[in-house]
N, C-alpha and C positions, 0 to 999 in steps of 0.2 A: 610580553611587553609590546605597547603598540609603536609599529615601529615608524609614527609618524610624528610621536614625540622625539623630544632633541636627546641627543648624546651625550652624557657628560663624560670628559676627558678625567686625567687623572691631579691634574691642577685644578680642578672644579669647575673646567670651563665648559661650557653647552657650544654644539654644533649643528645646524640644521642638515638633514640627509636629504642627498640628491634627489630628485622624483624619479619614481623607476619606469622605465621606458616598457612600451605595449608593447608586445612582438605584434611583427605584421604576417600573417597567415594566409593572406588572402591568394597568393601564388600556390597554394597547398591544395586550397579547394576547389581550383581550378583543376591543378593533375589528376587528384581524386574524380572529378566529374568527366576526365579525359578517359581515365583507365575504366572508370564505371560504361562508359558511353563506349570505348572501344568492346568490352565484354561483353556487354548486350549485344552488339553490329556481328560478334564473332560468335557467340551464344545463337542468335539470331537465325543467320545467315548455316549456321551448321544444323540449326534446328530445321531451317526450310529445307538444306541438302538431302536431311534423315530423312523428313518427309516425302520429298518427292521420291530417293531411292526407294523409300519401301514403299510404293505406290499409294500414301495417301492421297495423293492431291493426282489423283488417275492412274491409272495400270500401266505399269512400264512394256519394254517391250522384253525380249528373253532372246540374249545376245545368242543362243545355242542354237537358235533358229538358223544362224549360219551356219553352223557346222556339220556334214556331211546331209542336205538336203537329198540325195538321193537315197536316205532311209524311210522320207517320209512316203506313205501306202497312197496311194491314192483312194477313193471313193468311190465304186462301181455301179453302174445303173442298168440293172437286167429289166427286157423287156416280157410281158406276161406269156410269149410264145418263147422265153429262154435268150432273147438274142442282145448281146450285151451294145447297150446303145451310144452309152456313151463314159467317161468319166469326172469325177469333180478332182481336180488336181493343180497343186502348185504350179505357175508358168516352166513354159516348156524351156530349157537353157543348157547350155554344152559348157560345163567349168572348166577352168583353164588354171594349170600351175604356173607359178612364178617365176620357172624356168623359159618359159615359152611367149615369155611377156618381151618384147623386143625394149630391148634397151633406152632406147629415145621417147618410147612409150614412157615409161617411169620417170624418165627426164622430165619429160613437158607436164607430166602430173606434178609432179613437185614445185618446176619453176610458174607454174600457172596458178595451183593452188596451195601450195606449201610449202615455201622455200624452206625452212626450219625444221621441216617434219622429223629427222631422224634426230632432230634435238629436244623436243618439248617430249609431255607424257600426256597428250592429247587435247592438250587445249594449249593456246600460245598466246601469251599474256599480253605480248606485244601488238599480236595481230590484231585483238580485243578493244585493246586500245588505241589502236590506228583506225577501228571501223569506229569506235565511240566518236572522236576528236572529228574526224573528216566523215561522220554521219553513212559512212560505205562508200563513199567517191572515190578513194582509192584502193579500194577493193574490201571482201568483205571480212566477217575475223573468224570463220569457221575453218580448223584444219581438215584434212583429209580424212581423220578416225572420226570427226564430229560428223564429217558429208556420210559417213558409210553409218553411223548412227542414225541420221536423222532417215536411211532408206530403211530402218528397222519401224519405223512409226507408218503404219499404212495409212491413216487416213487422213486428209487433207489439212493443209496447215490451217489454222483459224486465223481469221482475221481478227479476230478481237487480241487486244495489246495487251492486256494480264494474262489470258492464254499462250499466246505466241509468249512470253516471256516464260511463262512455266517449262513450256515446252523445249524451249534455249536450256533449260537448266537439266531438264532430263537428257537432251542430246550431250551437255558438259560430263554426265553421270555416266552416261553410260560410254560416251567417247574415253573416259577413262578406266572402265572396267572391261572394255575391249584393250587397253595399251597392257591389261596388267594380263588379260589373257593369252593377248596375239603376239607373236612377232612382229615387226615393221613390216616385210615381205610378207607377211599373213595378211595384215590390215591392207597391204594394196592389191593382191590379189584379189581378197573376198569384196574390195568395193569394185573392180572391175569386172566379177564376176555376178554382184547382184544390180549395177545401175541399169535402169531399163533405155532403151538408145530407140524405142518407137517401131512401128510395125514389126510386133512382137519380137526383138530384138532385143531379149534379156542376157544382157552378158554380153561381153567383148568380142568374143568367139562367135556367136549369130550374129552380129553388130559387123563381123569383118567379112561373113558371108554374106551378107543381105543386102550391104554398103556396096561394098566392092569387090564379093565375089572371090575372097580369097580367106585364109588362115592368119591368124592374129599375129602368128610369128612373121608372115609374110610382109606386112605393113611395112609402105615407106614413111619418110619421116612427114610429109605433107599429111596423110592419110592419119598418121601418129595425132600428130597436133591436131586434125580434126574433129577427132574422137575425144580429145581433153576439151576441145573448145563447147562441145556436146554436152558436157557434165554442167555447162552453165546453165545452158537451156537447152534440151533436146529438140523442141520444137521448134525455137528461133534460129536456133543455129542447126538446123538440118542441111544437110549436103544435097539430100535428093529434094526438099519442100525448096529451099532458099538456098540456091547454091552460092548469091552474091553474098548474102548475109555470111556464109558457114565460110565462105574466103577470108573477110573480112574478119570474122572471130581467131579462124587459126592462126592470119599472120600478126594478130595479138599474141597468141600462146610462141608462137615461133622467135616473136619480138624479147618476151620473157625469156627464151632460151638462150640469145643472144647476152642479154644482159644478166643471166646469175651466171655466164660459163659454162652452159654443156653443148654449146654448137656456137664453131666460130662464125667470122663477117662472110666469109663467100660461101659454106654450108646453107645459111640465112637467105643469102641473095638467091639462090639456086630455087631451094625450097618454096620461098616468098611468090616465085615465077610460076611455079608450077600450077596449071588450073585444077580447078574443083573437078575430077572425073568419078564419076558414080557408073557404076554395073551393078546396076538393083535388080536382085533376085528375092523378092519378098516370101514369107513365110504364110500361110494359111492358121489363124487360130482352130484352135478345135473347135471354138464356139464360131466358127460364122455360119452362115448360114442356116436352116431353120432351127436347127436342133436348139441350138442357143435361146429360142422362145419358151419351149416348154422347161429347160432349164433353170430358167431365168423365174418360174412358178414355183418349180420345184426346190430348190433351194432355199426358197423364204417356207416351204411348208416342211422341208427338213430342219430348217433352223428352230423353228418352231416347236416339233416334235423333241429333238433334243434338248430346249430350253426345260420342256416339261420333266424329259429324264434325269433332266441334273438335279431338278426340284423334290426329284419321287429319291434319285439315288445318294446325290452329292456326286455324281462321279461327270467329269465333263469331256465330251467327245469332241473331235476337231473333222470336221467332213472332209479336208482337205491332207488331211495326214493319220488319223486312225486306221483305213482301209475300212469301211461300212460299206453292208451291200444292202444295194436301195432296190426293193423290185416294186417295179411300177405296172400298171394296169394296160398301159400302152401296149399294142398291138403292133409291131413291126416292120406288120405287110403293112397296114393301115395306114400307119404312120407315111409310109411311103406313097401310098397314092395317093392320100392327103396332099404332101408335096406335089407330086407328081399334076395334082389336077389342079391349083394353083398356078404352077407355073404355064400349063397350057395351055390354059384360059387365059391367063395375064398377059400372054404374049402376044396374045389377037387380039385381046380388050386394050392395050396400051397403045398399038397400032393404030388404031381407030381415032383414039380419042390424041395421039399426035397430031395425026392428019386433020380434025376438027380444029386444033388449035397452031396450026401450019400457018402465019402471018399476022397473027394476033398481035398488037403492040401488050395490051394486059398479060397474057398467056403467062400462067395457067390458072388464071383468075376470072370469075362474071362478077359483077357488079356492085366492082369497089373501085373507089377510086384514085387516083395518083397517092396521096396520102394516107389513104388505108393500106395500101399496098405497100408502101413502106413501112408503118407500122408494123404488118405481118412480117416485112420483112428485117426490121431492126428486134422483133421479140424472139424470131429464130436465128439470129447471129449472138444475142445474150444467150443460147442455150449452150451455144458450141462450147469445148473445151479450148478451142484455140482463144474465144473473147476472154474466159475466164482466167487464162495466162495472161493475158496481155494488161487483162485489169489487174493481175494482182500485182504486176509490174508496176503499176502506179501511169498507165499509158491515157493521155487524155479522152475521151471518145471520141471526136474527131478526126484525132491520131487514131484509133481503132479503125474505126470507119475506112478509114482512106487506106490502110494497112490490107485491109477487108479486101480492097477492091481492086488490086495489085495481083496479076496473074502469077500464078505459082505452078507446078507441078502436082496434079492433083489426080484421084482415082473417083470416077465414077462410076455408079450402077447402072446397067444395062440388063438388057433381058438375054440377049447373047453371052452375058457373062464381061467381069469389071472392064473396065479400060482406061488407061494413061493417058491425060488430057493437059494442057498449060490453058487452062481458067484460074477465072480470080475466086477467093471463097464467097463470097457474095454471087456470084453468076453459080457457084454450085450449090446452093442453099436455093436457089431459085429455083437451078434444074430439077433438084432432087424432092422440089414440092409438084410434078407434075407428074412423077410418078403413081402408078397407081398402088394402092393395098387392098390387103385380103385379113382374114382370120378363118380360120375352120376348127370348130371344136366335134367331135364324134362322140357319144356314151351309150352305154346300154343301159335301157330304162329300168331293168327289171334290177339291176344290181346296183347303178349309179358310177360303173366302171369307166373312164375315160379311154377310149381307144388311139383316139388321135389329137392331137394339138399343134396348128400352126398358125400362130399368132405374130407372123408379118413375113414378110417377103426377102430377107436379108438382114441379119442383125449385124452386121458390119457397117451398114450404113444407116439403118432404120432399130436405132435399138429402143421399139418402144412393143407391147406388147397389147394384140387389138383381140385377144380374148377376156381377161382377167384386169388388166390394167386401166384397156380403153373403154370408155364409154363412150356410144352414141348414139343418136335418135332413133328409134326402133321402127316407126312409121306404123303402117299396115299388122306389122307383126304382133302387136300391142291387141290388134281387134279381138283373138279369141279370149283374149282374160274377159272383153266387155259382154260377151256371148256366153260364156262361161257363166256368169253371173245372174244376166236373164235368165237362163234355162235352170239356175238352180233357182233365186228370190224369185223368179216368178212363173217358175212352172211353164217355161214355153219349149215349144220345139222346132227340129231344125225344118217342120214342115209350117211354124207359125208366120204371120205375115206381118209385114212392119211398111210402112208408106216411105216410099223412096223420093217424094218431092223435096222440091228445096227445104232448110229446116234454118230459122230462125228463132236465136233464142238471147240472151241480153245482147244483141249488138252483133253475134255471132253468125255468119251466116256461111251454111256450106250448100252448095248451089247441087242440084238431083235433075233423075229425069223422068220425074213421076213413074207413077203407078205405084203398085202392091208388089212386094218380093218377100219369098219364101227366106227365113232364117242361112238354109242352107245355100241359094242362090244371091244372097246379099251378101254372104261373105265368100263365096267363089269369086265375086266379080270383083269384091271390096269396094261395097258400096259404101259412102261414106255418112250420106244422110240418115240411113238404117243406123251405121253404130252411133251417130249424136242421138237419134232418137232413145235408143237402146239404154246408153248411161244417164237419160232425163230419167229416163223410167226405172231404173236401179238406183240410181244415187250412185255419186261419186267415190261417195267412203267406201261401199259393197264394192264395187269397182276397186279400189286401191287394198281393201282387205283380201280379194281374191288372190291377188297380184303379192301378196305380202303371204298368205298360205301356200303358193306357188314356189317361195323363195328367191321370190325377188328385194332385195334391201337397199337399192335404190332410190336416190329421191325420187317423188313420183309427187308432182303439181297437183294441187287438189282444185282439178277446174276440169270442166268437161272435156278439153281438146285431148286429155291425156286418151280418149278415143281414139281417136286417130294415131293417136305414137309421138307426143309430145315428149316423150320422156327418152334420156339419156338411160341403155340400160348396158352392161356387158352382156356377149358370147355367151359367156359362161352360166349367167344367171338365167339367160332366156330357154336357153338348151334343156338347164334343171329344169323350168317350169314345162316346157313341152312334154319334155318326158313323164311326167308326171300325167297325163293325159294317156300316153301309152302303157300306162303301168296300174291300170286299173284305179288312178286316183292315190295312190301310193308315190309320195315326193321324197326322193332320194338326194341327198345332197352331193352333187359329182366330186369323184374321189380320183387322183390318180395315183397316191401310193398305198399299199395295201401290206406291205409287208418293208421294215429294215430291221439289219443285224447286226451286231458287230463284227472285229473279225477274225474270232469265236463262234460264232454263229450263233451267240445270244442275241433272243429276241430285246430288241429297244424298243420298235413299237410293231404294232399288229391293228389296223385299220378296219374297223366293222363298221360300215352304213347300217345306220339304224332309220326305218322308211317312216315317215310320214302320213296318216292319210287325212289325205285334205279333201275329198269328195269322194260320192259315191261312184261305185265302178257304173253305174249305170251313167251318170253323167259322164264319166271322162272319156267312155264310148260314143256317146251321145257327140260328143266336141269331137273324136275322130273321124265321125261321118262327116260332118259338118267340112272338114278341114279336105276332106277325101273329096269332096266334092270342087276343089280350087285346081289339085293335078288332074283329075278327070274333064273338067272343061271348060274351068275359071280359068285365072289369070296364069296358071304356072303350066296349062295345058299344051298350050302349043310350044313351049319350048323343049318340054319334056319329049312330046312328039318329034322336035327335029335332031333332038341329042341320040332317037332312036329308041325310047323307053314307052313301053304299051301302055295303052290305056287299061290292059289288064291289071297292072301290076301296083298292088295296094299301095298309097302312097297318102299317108295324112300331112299339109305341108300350109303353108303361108308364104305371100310374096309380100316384101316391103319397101317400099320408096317414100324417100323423106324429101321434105323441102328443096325445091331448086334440084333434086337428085343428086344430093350430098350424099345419101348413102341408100346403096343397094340391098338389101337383108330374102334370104330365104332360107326358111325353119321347114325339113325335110323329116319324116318318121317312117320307116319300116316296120314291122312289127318287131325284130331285134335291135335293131339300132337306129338312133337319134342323130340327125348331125343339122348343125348353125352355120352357116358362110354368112361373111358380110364383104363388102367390096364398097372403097372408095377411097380418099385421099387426105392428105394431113390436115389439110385447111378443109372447111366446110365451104369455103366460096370458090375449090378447084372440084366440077365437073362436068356431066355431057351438062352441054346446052336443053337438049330437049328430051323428054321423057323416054323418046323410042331407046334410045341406046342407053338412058341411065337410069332406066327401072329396075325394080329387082330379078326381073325374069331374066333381064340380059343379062344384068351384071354379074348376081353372085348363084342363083339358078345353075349356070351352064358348069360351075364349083363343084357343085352337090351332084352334076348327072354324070360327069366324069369320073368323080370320086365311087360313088356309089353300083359304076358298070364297074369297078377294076374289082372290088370287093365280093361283084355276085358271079362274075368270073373267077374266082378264087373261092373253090367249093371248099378245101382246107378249111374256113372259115366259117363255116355251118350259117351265111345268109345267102335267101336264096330269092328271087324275084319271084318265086312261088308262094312263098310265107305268106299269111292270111289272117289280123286280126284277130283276136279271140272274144265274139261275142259273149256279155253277161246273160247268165240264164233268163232273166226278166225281159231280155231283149225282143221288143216283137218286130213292128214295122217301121221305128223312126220317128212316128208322128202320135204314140202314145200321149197321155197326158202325164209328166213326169213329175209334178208339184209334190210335196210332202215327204219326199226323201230326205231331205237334209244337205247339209253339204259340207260334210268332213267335221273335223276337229276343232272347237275354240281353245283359246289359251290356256283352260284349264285342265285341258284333253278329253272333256266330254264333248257326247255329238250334238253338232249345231241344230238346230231347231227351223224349220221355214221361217217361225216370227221372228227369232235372231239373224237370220238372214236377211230381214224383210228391215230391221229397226238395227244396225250394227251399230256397235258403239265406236266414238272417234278414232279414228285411226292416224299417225304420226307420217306424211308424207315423206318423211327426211329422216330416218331414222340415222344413229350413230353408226359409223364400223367402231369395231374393234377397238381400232385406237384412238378413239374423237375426232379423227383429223380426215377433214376432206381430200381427196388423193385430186395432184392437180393435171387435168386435163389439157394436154401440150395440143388437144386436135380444137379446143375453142376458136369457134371464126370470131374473127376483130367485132363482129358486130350484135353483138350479143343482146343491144339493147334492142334492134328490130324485133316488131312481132311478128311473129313466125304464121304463116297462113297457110293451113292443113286445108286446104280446098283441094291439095294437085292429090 
């Protein structure tokens, strides 16, 4: 029945019915979209936990890595004469149990950074949301388990704000699967045992010997509270760098202890008195000094090597904790006079060129001016670690700056060995650019073995690497590739003549001093107008293909000056290509590890140089006369003579000096061993004034005649000043007609043709590395856009 019709009663009467009321719902649909909206946020939110924990959203870290680190092996580096050189090993650190940990110590950890600690289960809700609300002004919201979390992530926090939040959440994750692991005395020991406290100062325990000279248990409560003030910032709040600063922090941490209750009002007052006293007895890293350069090679071509074993195995090795024996090609003794003749030389070459620049207002700069010079010098205070603290503190650059130039406690390099100074970092970024540098790389042509590597002068202070890393203008050195190339495209010899007058050519003018010179007497003297001629008459591409058969991968300008040694090249590459000259025309690409294992003594890898031939043996002989003739009575002559080395004694070699005598180069060959020096300084606009003292004969010359008397002194080592070349059968008198040999190998491994020679096809001056990425050059002079004039 429709019930909108009337009603009839039982007297017949009709009633209309009420109208029936709507519910109202709409409150319902509300709590529904609340519960729905809360399930997602918790759905959500647990969905991103899962992920981060199981390293979707990037590789967590492995909380086990704290526990007992002194299982982990180290990594051993045998050198080719047996002698163990060096190790790759976790930082050196003395753990400390929690019995030994003085009591005020744990105090001030607490009331400093974690009042609540033995209340929460690794994240404090409260703290969270005191650093939300007041933005971290009243301190931050990280507990104590999150600080010892976040030392498990080794690499640098990012600045980017979705990252740095990820990275907040993996420190929440694993701060709480530390609290489910550790004890509370676990979680404070092992973060006093891994925070690093600076000048290798891992752990508490080196931290109380390096400080102050004493045992962790011995600490008083000043010394306490400095060490907690440290965990803020190790570097701002350093006691030995900033001792007003490290005052200032601790009698914050001391002020904290006052007010939770673990040190009453005149404990406070007492302590607050006491001044900053430091008895710094610093630590020695393994890596400083040179060793840390070859190191520092060796490591990216281990990582390397291993990347490829994980690929072939699945199985993934750790260099720092597997125990792997790395035998390397290095020579021991070599190695050491390497060093040894380095420092010899540097010590009289730095002398010298103080005293040149002894009143200078510029010093140790030519001809830049007030504003270039600070440019150079605000792009190397961006490099420090200390600017990139202070920036990620949110510090203005002004504030930097003036920070900058505020005298501190500081260690300088010297040749006597470091010394403790109160300069400001600005006056030592200055100093530390007038020193001088070197690189020397050593290899034997015939196998492509590296003997020796020392690529810079100090890696404590100078951690950049001037064999493999640095590139730089090569000069003179560059001339045999151009020689090289004549003698193959056009059949000349080292007795052919080339007109040594001035040579103009679009615009280009390099000034001579006339007459005719023999191939072989234009590059003894390195003449300059000979090699402009030289690469008219080759083409530049023959020229840059040579150079690229050699193993050189370098850009390389495709313009005539690259004669002369326009081009930035490495140590390392120029060495390869020499050698390859001594090796019959055979290009080995220099190796220095030859053999690793695990530690099982399974082979991981096994290094076979596979040679090259990029010319005929009659040419690369040809190029040793040629070259022989520069120690004999060219340019490299008389210094060999005052170092006491005969004119007997075979020596295929090149001198090279670059613009304004930015850098010194001399490429030395014996018949068994190859070696490269270069010598100069960080900036290209720091050196000698005038060619006598900052050519390559001075500079990196006197490198090679040092190194190379210790070596022929040391018969053990089968080189002897007697060794002799080994002429090719064809060899008559020099000045043969050498045309229609060929010269080595094209890209498809057949041999090249004189008319392939003669018509090359283009060649890529700028080839790729490896990884696409141009590696960037910290030694760029500010003025890059000057052209450069190859006259000197």
């Amino acid at each position: 029945m429709d019930e909108n019709k009337k009603n009839t009663g039982n007297k017949g009467k009709s009633f209309p019915l009420p109208p029936k009321k709507k519910k109202d719902t709409s409150w319902k649909k509300w709590v529904r979209l609340i519960w729905v909206g809360l399930i997602v946020v918790v759905l959500g939110i647990s969905g991103i936990f899962f992920a981060v924990s199981q390293g979707f959203l990037g590789e967590m870290p492995d909380v086990k890595e704290l526990e007992n680190p002194d299982i982990y092996v180290a990594s051993e580096i045998y050198s080719s004469d047996g002698v163990l050189l060096g190790k790759f090993e976790k930082e050196k650190t003395q753990p400390i149990f929690y019995k030994d940990l003085p009591p005020y110590l744990i105090y001030a950890l607490q009331a400093k950074e974690d009042e609540r600690f033995k209340e929460h289960s690794g994240i404090d809700i409260q703290s969270v949301a005191r650093a939300v609300v007041y933005r971290g002004k009243r301190g931050g919201g990280s507990t104590i388990t999150q600080q010892l979390a976040k030392l498990l992530f080794t690499g640098n926090a990012s600045q980017n704000k979705i990252q740095r939040a990820f990275q907040k959440l993996k420190e929440w994750i694993v701060a709480v699967s530390l609290e489910k692991r550790y004890t509370k005395e676990e979680i404070i020991t092992l973060y006093f045992n891994k925070f690093d406290f600076l000048f290798n100062a891992n752990g508490i325990e080196m931290a109380s010997k390096i400080y102050f000279n004493k045992k962790t248990s011995e600490l008083t409560l000043p010394e306490a509270a400095t060490f907690v003030a440290m965990l803020e910032n190790p570097r701002k709040n350093n006691p030995y760098r900033n001792p007003d600063r490290a005052k200032e922090r601790r009698d914050v941490v001391l002020d904290q202890m006052l007010k939770t209750g673990y040190i009453d009002q005149a404990t406070y007052e007492k302590a607050t008195t006491a001044p900053i006293t430091v008895d710094f007895h610093p630590i020695k890293n393994i890596t400083d000094g040179y060793s840390a350069y070859y190191k520092f090679y060796l490591r990216k071509e281990i990582d390397k090597y291993l990347g490829d074993y994980e690929k072939e195995t699945g199985k993934k090795l750790n260099l720092y904790k597997d125990g792997l024996k790395v035998y390397v090609t290095l020579d021991s003794k070599m190695q050491k006079y390497a060093e040894e003749a380095i420092r010899e030389h540097l010590t009289d070459l730095q002398k010298r060129f103080d005293a040149e620049q002894r009143g200078r207002k510029n010093k140790p700069f030519y001809y830049l001016t007030e504003k270039q010079i600070n440019q150079v010098m605000l792009q190397a205070m961006r490099r420090t670690g200390r600017y990139k603290d202070l920036k990620a503190d949110n510090m203005p650059e002004d504030s930097i700056i003036m920070e900058f130039k505020k005298p501190i406690k500081t260690s300088r390099f010297t040749w006597k060995g470091e010394e403790e100074v109160e300069m400001s970092p600005w006056d030592s970024i200055r100093y530390h650019k007038q020193i001088a540098q070197a690189g020397l790389m050593s290899m034997i042509p015939g196998t492509g073995e590296i003997k020796a590597w020392v690529g810079g002068i100090d890696w404590q202070h100078f951690q950049y690497d001037h064999i493999k890393q640095g590139k730089r203008q090569v000069g003179s050195t560059f001339k045999p590739f151009v020689y090289a190339t004549a003698i193959m495209k056009l059949g000349m010899t080292p007795c052919s003549t080339v007109s040594n007058g001035s040579y103009d050519h679009n615009g280009w003018h390099v000034p001579g001093r006339g007459g005719m010179l023999t191939l072989k007497d234009a590059l003894a003297h390195s003449q300059n107008p000979v090699a402009a001629r030289l690469i008219e008459m080759t083409g530049v591409d023959a020229v840059i293909q040579t150079a690229r058969d050699l193993g050189v991968t370098e850009d390389i300008p495709r313009n005539n000056t690259i004669a002369l040694g326009s081009s930035d090249i490495t140590i390392y590459e120029m060495l390869g290509a020499y050698s390859t000259f001594a090796n019959y025309g055979n290009y080995n690409k220099p190796e220095m590890i030859w053999r690793m294992e695990d530690a099982n003594g399974r082979v991981i890898k096994e290094v076979n140089v596979e040679p090259k031939e990029v010319m005929n043996p009659l040419y690369a002989y040809t190029m040793i006369e040629l070259m022989k003739g520069v120690t004999q009575y060219g340019t490299a002559s008389g210094e060999l003579g005052r170092k006491g080395i005969s004119k007997a004694v075979e020596i295929a070699g090149k001198t090279g000096t670059t613009q304004n005598n930015s850098d010194g180069w001399f490429m030395g060959i014996v018949p068994k061993l190859a070696t490269g020096a270069w010598v100069g300084w960080e900036d290209r606009a720091t050196h000698f004034y005038g060619t006598g003292e900052g050519q390559g004969a001075k500079m990196a010359l006197p490198i090679w005649a040092i190194f190379m008397k210790k070596v022929w002194a040391n018969k053990s080592l089968g080189i002897s000043p007697d060794d002799k070349f080994v002429k090719p059968a064809e060899w008559k008198d020099g000045c043969s007609n050498l045309k229609g040999l060929g010269s080595g190998y094209g890209d498809d491994g057949s041999l090249r043709t004189i008319d392939e020679i003669k018509n090359p096809k283009p060649v890529d001056p700028a080839p790729k590395n490896n990884s696409g990425k141009k590696e960037e050059n910290i030694n760029e002079n500010l003025n890059t856009s000057e052209e450069i004039d190859f006259n000197k």
